[in-house]
C-alpha beads as a LAMMPS data file, in Angstrom:
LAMMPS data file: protein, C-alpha beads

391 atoms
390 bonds

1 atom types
1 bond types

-500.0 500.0 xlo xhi
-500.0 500.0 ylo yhi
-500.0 500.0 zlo zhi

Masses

1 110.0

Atoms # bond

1 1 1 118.581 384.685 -236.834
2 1 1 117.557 381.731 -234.899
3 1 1 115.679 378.498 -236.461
4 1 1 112.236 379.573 -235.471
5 1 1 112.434 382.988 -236.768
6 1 1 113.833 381.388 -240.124
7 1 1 111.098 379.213 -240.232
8 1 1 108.285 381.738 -239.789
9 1 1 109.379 383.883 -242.558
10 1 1 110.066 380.875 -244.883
11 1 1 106.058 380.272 -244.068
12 1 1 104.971 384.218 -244.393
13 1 1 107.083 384.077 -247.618
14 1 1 104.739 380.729 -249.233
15 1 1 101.803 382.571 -247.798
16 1 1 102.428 385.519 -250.012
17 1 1 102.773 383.491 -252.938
18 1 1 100.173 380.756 -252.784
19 1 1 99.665 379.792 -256.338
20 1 1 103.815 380.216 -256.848
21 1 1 104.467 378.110 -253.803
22 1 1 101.675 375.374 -254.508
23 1 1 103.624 374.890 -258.060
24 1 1 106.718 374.617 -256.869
25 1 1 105.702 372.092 -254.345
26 1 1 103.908 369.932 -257.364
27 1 1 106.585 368.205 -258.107
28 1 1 107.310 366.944 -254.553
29 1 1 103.730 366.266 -254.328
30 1 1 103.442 363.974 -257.271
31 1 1 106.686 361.993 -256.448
32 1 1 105.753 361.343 -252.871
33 1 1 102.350 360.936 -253.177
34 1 1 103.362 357.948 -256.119
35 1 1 105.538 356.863 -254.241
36 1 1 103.555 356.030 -251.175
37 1 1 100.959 354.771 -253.772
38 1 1 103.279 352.199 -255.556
39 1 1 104.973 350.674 -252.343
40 1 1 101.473 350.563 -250.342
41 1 1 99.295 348.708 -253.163
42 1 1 102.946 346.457 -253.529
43 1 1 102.653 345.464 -250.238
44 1 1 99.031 344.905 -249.919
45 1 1 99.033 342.705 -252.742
46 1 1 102.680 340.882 -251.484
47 1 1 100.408 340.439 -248.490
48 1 1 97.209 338.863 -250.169
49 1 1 99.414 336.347 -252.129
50 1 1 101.410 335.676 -248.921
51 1 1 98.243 335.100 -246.802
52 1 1 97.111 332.893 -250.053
53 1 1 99.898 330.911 -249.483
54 1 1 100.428 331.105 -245.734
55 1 1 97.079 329.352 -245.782
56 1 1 98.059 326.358 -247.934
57 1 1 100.506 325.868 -245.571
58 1 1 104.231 327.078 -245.025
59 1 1 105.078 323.446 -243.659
60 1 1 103.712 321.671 -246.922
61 1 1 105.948 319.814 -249.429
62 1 1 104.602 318.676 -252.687
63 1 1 106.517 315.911 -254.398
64 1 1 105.884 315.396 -258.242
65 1 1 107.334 311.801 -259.417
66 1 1 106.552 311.752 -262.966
67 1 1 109.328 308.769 -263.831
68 1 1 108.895 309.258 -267.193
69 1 1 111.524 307.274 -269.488
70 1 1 112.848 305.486 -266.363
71 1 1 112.718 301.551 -265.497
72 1 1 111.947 302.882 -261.465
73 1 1 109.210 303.878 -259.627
74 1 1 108.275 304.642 -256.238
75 1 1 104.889 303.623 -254.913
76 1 1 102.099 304.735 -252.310
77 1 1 103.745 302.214 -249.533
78 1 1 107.517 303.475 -250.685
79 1 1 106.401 306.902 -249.361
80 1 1 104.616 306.072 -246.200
81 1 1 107.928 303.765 -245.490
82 1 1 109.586 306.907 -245.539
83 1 1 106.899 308.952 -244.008
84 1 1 106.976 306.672 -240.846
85 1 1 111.193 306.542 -240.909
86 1 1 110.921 310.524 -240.209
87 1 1 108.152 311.017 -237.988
88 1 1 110.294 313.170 -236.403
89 1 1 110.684 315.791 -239.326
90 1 1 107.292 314.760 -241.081
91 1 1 103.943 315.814 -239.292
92 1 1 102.000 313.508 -242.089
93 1 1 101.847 312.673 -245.506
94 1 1 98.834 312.160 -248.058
95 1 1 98.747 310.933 -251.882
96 1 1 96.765 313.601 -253.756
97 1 1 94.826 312.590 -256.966
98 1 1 93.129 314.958 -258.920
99 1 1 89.773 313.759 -260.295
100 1 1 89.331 315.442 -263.482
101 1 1 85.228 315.094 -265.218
102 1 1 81.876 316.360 -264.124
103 1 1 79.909 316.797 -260.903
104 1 1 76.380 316.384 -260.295
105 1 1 73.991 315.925 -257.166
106 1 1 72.655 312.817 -257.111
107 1 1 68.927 313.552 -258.629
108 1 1 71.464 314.569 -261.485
109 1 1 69.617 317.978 -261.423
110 1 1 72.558 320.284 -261.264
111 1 1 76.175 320.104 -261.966
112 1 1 79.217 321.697 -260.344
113 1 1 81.656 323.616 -262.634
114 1 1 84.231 324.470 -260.810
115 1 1 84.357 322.002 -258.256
116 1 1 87.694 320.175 -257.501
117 1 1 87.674 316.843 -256.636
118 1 1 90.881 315.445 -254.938
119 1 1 91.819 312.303 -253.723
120 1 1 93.588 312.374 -250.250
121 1 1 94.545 310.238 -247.094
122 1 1 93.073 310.093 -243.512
123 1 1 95.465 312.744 -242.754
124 1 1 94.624 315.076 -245.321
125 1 1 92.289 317.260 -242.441
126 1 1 95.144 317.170 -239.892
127 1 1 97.797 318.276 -241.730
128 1 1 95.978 321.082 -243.724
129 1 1 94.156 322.395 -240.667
130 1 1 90.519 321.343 -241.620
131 1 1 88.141 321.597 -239.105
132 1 1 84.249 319.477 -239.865
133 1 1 81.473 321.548 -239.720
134 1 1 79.543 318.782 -239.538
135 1 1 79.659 314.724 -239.984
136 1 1 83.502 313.140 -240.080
137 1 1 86.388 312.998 -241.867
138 1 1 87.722 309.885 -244.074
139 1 1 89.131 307.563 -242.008
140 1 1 91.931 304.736 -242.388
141 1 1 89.024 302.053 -243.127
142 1 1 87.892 303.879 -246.145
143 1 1 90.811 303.787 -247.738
144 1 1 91.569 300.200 -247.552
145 1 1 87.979 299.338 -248.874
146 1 1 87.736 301.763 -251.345
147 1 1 84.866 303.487 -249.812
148 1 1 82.540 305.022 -252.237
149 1 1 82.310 308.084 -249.750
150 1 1 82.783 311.812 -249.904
151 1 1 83.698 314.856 -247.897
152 1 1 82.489 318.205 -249.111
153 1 1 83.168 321.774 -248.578
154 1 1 80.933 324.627 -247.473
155 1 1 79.502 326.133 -251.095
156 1 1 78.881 322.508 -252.203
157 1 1 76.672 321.405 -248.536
158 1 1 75.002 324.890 -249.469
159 1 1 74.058 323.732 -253.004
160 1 1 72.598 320.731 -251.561
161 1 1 70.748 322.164 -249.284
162 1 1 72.999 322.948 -246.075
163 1 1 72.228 318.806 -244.391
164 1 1 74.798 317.479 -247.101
165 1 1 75.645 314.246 -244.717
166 1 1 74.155 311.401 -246.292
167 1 1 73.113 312.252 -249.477
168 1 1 74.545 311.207 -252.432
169 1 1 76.850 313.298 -255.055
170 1 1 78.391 311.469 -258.417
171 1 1 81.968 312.465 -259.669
172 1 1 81.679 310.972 -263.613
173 1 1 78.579 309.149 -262.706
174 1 1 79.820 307.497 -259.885
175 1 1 77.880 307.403 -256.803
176 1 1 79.215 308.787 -253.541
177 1 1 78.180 309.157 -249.938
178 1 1 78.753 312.151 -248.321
179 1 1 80.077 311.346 -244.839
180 1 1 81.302 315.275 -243.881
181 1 1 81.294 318.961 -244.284
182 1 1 84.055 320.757 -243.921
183 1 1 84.206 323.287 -241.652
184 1 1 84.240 327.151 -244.333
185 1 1 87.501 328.572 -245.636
186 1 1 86.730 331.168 -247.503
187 1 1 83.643 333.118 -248.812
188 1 1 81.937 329.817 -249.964
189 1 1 81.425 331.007 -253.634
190 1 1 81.474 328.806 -256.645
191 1 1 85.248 328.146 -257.501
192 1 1 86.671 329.251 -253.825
193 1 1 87.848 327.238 -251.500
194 1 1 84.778 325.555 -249.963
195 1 1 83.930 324.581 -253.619
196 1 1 85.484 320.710 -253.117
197 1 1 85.005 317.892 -252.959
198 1 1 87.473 314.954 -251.320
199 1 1 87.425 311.407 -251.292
200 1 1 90.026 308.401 -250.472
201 1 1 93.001 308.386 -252.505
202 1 1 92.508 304.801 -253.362
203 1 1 89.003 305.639 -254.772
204 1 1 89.988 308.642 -256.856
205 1 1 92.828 306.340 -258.261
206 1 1 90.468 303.824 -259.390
207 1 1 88.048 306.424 -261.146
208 1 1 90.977 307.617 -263.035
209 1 1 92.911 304.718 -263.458
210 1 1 95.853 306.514 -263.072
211 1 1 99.225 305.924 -261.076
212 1 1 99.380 308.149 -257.784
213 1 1 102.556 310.561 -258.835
214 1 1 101.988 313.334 -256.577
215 1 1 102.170 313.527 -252.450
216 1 1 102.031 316.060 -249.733
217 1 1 104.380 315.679 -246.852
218 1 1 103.467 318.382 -243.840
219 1 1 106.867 318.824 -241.383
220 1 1 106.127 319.719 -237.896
221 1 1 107.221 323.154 -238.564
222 1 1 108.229 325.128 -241.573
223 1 1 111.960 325.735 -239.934
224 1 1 112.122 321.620 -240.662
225 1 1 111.223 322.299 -244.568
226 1 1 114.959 322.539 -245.358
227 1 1 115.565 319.111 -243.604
228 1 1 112.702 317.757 -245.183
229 1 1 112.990 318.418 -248.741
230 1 1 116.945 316.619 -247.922
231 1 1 115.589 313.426 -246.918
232 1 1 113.297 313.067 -249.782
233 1 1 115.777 314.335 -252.352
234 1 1 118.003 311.626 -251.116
235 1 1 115.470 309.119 -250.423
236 1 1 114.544 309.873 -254.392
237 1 1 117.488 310.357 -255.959
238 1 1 118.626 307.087 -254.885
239 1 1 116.397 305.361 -256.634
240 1 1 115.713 307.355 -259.707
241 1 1 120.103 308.480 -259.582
242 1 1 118.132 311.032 -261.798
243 1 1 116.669 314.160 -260.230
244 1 1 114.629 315.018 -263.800
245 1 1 112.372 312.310 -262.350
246 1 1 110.495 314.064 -260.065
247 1 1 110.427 317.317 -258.528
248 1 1 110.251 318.559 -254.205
249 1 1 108.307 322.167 -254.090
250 1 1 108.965 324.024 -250.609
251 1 1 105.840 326.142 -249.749
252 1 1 107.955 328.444 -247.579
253 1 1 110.677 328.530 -250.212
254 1 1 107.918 329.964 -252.808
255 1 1 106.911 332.686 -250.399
256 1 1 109.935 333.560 -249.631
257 1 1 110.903 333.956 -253.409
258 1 1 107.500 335.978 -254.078
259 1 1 108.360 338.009 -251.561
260 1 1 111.921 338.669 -252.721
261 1 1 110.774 339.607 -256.351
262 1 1 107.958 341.743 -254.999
263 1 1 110.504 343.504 -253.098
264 1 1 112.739 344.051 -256.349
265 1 1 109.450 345.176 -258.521
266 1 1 108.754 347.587 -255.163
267 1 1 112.069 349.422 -255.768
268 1 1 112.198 349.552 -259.097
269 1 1 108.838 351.291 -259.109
270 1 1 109.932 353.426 -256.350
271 1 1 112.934 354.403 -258.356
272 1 1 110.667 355.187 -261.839
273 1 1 108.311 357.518 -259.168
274 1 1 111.829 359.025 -257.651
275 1 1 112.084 360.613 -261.127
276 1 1 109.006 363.055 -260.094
277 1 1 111.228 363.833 -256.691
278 1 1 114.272 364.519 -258.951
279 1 1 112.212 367.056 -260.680
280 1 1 110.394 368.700 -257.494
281 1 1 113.694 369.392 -256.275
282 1 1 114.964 371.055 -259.634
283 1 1 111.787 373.149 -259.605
284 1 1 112.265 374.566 -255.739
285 1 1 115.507 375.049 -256.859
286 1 1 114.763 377.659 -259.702
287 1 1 111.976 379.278 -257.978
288 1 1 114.449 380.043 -254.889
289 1 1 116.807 381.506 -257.590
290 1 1 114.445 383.386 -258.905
291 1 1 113.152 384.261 -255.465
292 1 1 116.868 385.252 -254.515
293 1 1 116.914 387.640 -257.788
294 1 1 113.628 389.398 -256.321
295 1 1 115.279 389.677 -252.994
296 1 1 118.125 391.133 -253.463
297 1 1 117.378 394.503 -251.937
298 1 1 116.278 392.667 -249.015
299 1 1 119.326 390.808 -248.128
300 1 1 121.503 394.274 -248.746
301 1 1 119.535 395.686 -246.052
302 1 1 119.680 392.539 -243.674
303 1 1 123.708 392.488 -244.606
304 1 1 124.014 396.068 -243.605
305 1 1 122.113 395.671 -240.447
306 1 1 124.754 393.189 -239.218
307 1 1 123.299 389.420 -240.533
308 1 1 126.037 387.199 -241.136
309 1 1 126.584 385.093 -244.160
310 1 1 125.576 382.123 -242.376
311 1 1 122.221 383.718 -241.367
312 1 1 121.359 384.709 -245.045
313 1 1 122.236 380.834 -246.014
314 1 1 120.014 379.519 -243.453
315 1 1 117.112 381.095 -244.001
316 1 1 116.617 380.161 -247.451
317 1 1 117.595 376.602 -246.928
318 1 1 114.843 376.724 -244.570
319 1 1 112.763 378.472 -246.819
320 1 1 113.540 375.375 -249.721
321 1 1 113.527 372.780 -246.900
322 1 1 109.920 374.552 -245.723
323 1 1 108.725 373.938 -249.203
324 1 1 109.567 370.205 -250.465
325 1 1 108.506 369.577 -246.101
326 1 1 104.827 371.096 -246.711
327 1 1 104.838 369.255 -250.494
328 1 1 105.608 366.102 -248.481
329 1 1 103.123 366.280 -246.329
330 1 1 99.803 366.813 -248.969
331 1 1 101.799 363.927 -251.200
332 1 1 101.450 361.903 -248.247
333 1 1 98.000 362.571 -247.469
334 1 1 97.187 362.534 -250.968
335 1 1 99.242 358.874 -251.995
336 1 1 97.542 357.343 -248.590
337 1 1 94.006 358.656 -249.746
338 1 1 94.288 357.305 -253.454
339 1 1 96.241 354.261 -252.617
340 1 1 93.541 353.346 -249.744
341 1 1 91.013 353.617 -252.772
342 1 1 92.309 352.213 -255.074
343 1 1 93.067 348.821 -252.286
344 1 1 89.230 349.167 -251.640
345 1 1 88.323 349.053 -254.894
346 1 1 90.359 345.729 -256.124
347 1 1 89.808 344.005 -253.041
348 1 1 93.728 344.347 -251.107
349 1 1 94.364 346.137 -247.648
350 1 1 97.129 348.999 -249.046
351 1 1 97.395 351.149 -246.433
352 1 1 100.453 353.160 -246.116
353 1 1 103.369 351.292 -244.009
354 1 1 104.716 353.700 -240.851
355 1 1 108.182 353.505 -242.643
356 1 1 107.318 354.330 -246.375
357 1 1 105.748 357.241 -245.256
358 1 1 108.397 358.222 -243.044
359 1 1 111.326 357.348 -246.265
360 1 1 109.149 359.426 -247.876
361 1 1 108.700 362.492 -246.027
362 1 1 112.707 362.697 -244.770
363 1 1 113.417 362.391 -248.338
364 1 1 111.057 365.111 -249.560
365 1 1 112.811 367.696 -246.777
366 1 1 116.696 366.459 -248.063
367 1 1 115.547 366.979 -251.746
368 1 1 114.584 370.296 -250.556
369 1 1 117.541 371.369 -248.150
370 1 1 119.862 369.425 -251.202
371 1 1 118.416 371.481 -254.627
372 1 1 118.211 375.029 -251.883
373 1 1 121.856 375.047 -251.126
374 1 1 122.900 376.389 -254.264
375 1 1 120.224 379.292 -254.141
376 1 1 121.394 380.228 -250.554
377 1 1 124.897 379.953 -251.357
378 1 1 123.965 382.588 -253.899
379 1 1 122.276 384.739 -251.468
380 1 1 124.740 384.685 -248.874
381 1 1 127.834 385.767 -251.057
382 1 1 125.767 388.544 -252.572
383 1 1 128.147 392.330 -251.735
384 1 1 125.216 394.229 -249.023
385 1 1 126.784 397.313 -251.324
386 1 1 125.513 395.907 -254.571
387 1 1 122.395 394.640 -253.501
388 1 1 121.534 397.730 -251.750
389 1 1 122.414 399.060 -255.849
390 1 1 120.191 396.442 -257.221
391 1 1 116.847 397.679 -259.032

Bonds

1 1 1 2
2 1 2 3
3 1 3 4
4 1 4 5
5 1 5 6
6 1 6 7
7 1 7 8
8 1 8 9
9 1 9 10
10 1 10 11
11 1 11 12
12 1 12 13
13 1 13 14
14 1 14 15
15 1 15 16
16 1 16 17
17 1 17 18
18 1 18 19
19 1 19 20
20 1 20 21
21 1 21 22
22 1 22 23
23 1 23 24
24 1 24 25
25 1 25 26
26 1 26 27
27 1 27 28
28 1 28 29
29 1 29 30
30 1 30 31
31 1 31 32
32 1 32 33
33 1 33 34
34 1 34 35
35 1 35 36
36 1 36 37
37 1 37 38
38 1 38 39
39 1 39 40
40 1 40 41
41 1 41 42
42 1 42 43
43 1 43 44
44 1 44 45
45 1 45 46
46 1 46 47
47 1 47 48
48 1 48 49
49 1 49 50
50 1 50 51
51 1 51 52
52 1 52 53
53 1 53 54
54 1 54 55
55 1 55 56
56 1 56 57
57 1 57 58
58 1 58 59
59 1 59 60
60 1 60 61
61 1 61 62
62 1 62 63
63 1 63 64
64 1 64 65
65 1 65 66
66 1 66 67
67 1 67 68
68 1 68 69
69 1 69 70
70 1 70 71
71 1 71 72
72 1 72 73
73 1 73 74
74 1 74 75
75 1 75 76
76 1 76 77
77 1 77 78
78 1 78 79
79 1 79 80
80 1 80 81
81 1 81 82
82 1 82 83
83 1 83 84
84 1 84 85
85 1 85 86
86 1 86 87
87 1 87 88
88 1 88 89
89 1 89 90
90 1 90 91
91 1 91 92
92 1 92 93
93 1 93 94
94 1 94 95
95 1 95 96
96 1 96 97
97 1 97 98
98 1 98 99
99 1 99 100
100 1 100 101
101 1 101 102
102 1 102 103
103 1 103 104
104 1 104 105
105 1 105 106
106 1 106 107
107 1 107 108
108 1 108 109
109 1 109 110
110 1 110 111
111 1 111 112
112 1 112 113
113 1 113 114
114 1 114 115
115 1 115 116
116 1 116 117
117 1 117 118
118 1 118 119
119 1 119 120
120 1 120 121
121 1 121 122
122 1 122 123
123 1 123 124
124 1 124 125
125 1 125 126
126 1 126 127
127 1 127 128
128 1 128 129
129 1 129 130
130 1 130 131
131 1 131 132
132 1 132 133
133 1 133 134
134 1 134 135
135 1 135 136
136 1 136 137
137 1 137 138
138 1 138 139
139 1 139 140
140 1 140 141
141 1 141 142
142 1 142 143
143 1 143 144
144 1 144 145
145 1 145 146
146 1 146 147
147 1 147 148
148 1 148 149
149 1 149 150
150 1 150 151
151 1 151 152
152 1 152 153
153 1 153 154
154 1 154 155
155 1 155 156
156 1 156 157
157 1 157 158
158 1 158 159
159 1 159 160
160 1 160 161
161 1 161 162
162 1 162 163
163 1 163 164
164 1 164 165
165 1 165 166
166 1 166 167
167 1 167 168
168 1 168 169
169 1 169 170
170 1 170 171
171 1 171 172
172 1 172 173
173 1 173 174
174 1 174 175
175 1 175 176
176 1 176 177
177 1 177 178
178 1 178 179
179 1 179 180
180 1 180 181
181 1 181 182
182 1 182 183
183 1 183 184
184 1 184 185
185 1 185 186
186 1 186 187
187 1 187 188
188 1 188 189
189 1 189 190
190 1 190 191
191 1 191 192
192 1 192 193
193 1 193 194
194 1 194 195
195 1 195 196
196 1 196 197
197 1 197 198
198 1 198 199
199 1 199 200
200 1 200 201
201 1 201 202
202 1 202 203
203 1 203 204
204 1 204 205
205 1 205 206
206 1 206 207
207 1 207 208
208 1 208 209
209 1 209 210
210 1 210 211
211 1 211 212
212 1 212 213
213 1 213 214
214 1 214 215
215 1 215 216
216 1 216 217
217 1 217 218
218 1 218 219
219 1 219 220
220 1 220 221
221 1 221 222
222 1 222 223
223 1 223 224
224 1 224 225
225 1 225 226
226 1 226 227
227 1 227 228
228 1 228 229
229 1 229 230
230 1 230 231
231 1 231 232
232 1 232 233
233 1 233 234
234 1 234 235
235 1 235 236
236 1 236 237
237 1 237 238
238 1 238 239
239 1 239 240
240 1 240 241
241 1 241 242
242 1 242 243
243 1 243 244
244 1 244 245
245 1 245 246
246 1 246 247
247 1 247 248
248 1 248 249
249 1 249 250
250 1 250 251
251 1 251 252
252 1 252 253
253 1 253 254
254 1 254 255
255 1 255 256
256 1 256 257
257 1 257 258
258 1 258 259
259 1 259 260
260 1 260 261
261 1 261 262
262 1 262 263
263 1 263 264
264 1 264 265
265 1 265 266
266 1 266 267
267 1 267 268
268 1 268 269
269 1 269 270
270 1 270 271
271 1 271 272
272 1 272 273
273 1 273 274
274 1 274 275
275 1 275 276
276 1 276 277
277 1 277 278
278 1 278 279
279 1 279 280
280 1 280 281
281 1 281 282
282 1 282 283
283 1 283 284
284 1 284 285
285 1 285 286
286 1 286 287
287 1 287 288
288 1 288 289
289 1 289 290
290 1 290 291
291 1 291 292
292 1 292 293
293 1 293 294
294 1 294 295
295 1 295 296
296 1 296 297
297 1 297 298
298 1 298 299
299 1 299 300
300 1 300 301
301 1 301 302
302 1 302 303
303 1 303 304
304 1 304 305
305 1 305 306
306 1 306 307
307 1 307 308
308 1 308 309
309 1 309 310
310 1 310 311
311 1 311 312
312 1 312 313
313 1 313 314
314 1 314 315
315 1 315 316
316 1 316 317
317 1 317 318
318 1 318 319
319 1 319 320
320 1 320 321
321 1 321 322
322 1 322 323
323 1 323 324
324 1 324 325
325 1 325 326
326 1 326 327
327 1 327 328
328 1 328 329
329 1 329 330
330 1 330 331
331 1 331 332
332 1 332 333
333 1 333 334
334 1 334 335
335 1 335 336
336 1 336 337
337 1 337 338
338 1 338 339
339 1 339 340
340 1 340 341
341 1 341 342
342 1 342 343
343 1 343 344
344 1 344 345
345 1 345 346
346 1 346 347
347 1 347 348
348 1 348 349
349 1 349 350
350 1 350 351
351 1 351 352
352 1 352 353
353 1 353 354
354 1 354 355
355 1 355 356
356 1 356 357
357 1 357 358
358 1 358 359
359 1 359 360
360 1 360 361
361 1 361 362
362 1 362 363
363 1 363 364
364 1 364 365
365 1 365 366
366 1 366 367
367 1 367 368
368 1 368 369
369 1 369 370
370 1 370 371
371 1 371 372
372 1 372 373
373 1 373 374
374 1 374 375
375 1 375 376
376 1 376 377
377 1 377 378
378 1 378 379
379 1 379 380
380 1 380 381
381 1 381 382
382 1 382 383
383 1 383 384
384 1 384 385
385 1 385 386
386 1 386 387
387 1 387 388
388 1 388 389
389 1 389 390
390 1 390 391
């Protein structure tokens, strides 16, 4: 009996059974369909927090100097020293303040809740990718006066109107003119991305009275990170001799590690849905030993006709591979459907990768051919005398 033939009666055999072959299948179904479900919402949300990321920057480096309990320091002009010794590694460099109070328009007759207000360089635009939707960016001169002057994003230029250049928006009751409008990031909602506000470093320092502790160094590519984060480790640890004193964060290094833990929490949910698989294939097998047991008198007859053991073997291993194949295929279409809902529905892309789908389906069919062996083994070293006997 060839393949084709095998294959035909392994499908006229589920068709006589529907309800008994739609059972058996469940299993498979369940554990493929979760598994396409788990790995496909996994990635699309591996994907969102990579994009998240990605769009901060994979070049950035934040360095943290807190210098707590030590006589050192490092200041504003020890840092663009260093900047300017690297050009060649470092694409730019800005001190970042965070201005921590409230936010009002000018007229005082709304506030802004959730609007960060940083304190940056010159730079800041360049080496964050900000384009100006309108007016310009702080310049060098700003900085060195201590410009009372502000650039906004999107969602605040909205609240105020849309023409925010040149009017006039206080951070803790202090006046500032807005001199730009950067260009929209995101969906320009309250607390997204074009909800900010940015103003010279030396400003936001003087609002807060606080010492600048924090800078962002941008390399010219994120394969220079690694060379990067070395020269300021050095540069720092030589004069702290401490490294508790501050601390180098690599933006591609943190991606990198998300994605490496969202590849272990993929696999171990993958393994927890395998347990469905385990059990699909447990199932086929006792419904082809039962189906062997109702057979018997048909594979006497074949046997005395002249089919060979190996004949009587493949055709139920087809028969079980036929099975977990077809309960592979509605898990698949069933996983894709509810995990494409279910990405819809919290807001991530999780549509079903070419090669889970694939791991999935070639391991639905060797479940099937695996947990059928036995029950065709069975068959095929039945005596054609006593199952021609059998009742």
């Amino acid at each position: 009996m060839g393949f084709t033939q095998a294959f035909k009666l392994a499908l006229k055999s589920l068709a006589g059974s529907k309800l008994r072959a739609f059972l058996t299948m469940l299993g498979i179904i369940i554990g493929v369909g979760s598994v396409i479900i788990l790995v496909s919402l996994m990635q699309g949300m591996t994907g969102e927090v990579t994009s998240m990321f990605e769009d901060m920057g994979t070049n950035m480096l934040t360095v943290n100097v807190t210098g707590r309990g030590s006589s050192r320091t490092v200041d504003v002009d020890d840092m663009y020293d260093l900047y300017e010794e690297n050009t060649d590694v470092f694409l730019g460099m800005s001190p970042t303040v965070m201005v921590m109070g409230s936010v009002k328009t000018g007229t005082d007759s709304d506030s802004f809740s959730s609007t960060t207000v940083s304190g940056v360089s010159e730079q800041y635009a360049e080496i964050n990718g900000l384009g100006l939707q309108s007016g310009r960016f702080l310049s060098f001169a700003d900085l060195e006066a201590r410009s009372k002057v502000a650039v906004v994003g999107s969602y605040v230029a909205n609240m105020l109107g849309g023409n925010a250049v040149g009017q006039t928006i206080k951070v803790n009751g202090n006046a500032l003119t807005i001199v730009g409008v950067i260009e929209q990031q995101d969906d320009s909602t309250e607390g997204s991305a074009d909800d900010c506000i940015y103003l010279p470093y030396t400003t936001a320092s003087k609002l807060t009275f606080g010492q600048i502790s924090t800078y962002t160094f941008a390399t010219w590519d994120s394969s220079l990170n690694a060379q990067g984060t070395t020269i300021l480790d050095n540069a720092l640890y030589t004069v702290f001799e401490n490294g508790d004193f501050y601390t180098i964060s690599d933006m591609q290094e943190m991606i990198d590690s998300m994605e490496e833990m969202t590849s272990m929490m993929t696999m171990v949910l993958v393994g927890i849905a395998g347990i469905s698989l385990l059990v699909g294939g447990i199932g086929i097998m006792n419904i082809m030993l039962v189906s062997v047991t109702e057979r018997t008198r048909e594979i006497g007859i074949r046997k005395s006709l002249g089919a060979k053991k190996r004949d009587i073997m493949r055709q139920f291993v087809i028969e079980a591979g036929t099975t977990s194949a077809l309960g592979g295929v509605i898990g698949i279409v069933f996983g894709a459907a509810v995990a494409v809902a279910l990405g819809q529905a919290i807001g991530i892309n999780a549509a079903p990768s070419v090669s889970a789908v694939g791991v999935s389906f070639g391991v639905s069919v060797f479940i099937g051919v695996f947990f059928g062996f036995m029950p065709a083994n069975k068959a095929a070293k039945l005596n054609p005398i006593d199952a021609l006997r059998y009742d």
